[in-house]
Each structure stands twice: as structure tokens, then as C-alpha cells.
N, C-alpha and C positions, 0 to 999 in steps of 0.2 A: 686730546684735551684742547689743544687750539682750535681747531675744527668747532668744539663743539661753544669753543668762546665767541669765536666769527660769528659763527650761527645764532647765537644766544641775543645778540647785541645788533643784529640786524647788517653789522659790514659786508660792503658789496666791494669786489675788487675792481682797481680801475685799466676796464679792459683793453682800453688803447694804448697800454704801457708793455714794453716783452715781459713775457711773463705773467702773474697774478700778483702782483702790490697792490701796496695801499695803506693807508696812517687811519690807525684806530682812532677813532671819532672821540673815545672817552678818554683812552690812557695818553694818545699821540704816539703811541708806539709804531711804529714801522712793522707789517707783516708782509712777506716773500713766500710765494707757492710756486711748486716747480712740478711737474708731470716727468718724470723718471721714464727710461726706457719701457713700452708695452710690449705687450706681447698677443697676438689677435689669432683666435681658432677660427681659419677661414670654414670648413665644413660646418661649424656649430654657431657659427655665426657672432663672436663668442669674444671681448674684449677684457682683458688685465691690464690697468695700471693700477701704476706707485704713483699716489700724489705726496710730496715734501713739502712742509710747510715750517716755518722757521717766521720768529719774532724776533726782532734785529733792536737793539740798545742804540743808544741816542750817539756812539763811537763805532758802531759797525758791529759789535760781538755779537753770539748768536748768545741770546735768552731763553730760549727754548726752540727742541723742532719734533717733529710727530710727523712720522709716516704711514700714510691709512692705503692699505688698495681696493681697488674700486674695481669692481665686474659691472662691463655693460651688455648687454645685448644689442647684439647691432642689427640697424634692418637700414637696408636699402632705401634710397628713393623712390625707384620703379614699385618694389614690393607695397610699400608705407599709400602709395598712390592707388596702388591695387586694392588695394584692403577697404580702403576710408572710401573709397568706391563703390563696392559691395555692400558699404554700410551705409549710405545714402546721404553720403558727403560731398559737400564740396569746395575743392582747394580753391580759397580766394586768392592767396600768397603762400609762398615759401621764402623762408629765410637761412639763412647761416648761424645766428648768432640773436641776441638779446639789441644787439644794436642794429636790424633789419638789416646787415648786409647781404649781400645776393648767393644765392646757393653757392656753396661747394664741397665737395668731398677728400673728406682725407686720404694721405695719400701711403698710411699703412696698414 
């Protein structure tokens, strides 16, 4: 339900804070995202997480929280390079993140 209220409303969290915060633009509420311990299928190339999400009252109590898990597929650098290669791309840039900082790889 949060998820889909974030979504609905356009808020973006603010990413240079630990964590995913950020004050809802319309209500001024405070919302808190947390990425829970994963879990990574190296052969299948294969990620699970738990993202936590929780909207915090104007005294700190939690308002609501909703926990969604997320399956990603993971691909490499090398491979992602390969690929977009083969298909007659080419890499201007790479980044890390929405805020252009410099590649890097996670570290599980």
C-alpha cells in the first residue's frame, strides 16, 4: 500500500541520506525504506530482497509499514558490455546510480 502511494504521487527518496527518506510533498509525513537482509543465487544469477517501508508520525510512531520482495536478475558488467556490443551499441557512460556516480559493484 505505501509502495503504491510513493508511486502514485510521484515521491522520490532522498538518496544522499542512509537509507531511503524523505517527507511526502502533500501530507509532510515522513517515509523510511529499509532493504532487509538478501539473499543472491550465484548460478542463476538470481537476487531476493525484503524492501521495509514504514511512514513515521510527526512523534516518531510508526503509521503504517509494508513489506514487498523484490526478485532481480542480475547481470554483470562484463556481460551487460557484451551484449549491448553485439547489438550495435555503444557505451558513452556508465554509472552507479541516478546521481552519475562512478561504477561499482556490490559487494554480495
Amino acid at each position: 500500500m505505501i509502495c503504491s502511494i510513493l508511486a502514485s504521487t510521484g515521491w522520490r527518496p532522498e538518496y544522499r541520506t542512509a537509507g531511503l527518506s524523505g517527507i511526502h510533498p502533500e501530507t509532510g509525513r515522513r517515509y523510511k525504506g529499509e532493504i532487509l537482509p538478501t539473499g543472491f543465487d550465484h548460478l542463476n544469477q538470481i537476487r531476493h530482497d525484503l524492501w521495509r517501508y514504514a511512514e513515521i508520525g510527526p512523534t516518531g510512531e510508526v503509521l503504517g509499514e509494508d513489506t514487498r520482495e523484490i526478485t532481480l536478475r542480475w547481470t554483470y558488467p562484463w556481460e551487460l558490455h557484451h551484449l549491448l556490443n553485439l547489438c550495435g551499441f555503444i557505451i558513452e557512460a556508465e554509472y552507479s546510480d541516478f546521481l552519475s556516480s562512478a561504477p561499482a559493484m556490490a559487494t554480495n
